[in-house]
C-alpha positions in Angstrom: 18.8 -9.5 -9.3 15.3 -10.0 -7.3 12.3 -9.2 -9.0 9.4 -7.8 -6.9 5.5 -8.1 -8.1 3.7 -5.5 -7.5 -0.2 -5.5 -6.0 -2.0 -5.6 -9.2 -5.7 -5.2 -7.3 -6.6 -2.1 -6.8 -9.8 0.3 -5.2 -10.2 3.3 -7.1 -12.3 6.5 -5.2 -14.2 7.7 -8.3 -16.4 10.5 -7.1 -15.9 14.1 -7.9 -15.1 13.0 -11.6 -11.9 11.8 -11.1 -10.2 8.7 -10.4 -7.6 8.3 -7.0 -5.9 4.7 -5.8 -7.1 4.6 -2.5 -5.3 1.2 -2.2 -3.8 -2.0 -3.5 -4.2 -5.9 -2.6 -2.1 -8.6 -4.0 -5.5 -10.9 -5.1 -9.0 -9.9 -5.5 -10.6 -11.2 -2.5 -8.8 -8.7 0.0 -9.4 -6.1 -2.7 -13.6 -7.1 -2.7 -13.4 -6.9 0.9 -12.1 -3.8 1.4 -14.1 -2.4 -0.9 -17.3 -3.5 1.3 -15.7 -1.5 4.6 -15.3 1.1 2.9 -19.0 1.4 1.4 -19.8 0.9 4.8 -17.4 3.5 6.5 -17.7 6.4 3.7 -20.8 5.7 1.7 -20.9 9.3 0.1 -18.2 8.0 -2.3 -17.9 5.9 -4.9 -15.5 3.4 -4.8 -14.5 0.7 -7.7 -12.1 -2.3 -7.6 -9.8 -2.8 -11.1 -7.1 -5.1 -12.0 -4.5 -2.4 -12.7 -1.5 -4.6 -14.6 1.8 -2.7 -13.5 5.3 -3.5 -14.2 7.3 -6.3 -12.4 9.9 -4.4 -10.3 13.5 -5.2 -10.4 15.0 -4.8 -6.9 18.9 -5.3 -7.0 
C-alpha cells in the first residue's frame, strides 16, 4: 500500500462572500507566490493563502 500526501497549501478566491480553492502547493513559498501573480493578474478579487490539513491518501 502507497500512501500519497496531499497539497496542504492552499489560495482561497474569497470575494463575492464565499470561499472557492483556486489552487494547491505542496509548501508555503509556491503558495505566497502565486498568491502575488494573482493580485497582480486579477486584482478585483480577493484572494487568501490557508494551510488546509487534508487527509493522507492511500493509493493501492
Amino acid at each position: 500500500m502507497q500512501t500519497t500526501l496531499t497539497k496542504p497549501w492552499a489560495i482561497f478566491c474569497t470575494s463575492d462572500g464565499q470561499s472557492k480553492c483556486v489552487a494547491r502547493f505542496f509548501n508555503r513559498q509556491d503558495a505566497e507566490d502565486y498568491l502575488k501573480f494573482l493580485c497582480r493578474r486579477v486584482p478585483q478579487h480577493q484572494f487568501d493563502v490557508a494551510y488546509d490539513k487534508q487527509e493522507l491518501i492511500n493509493n493501492g
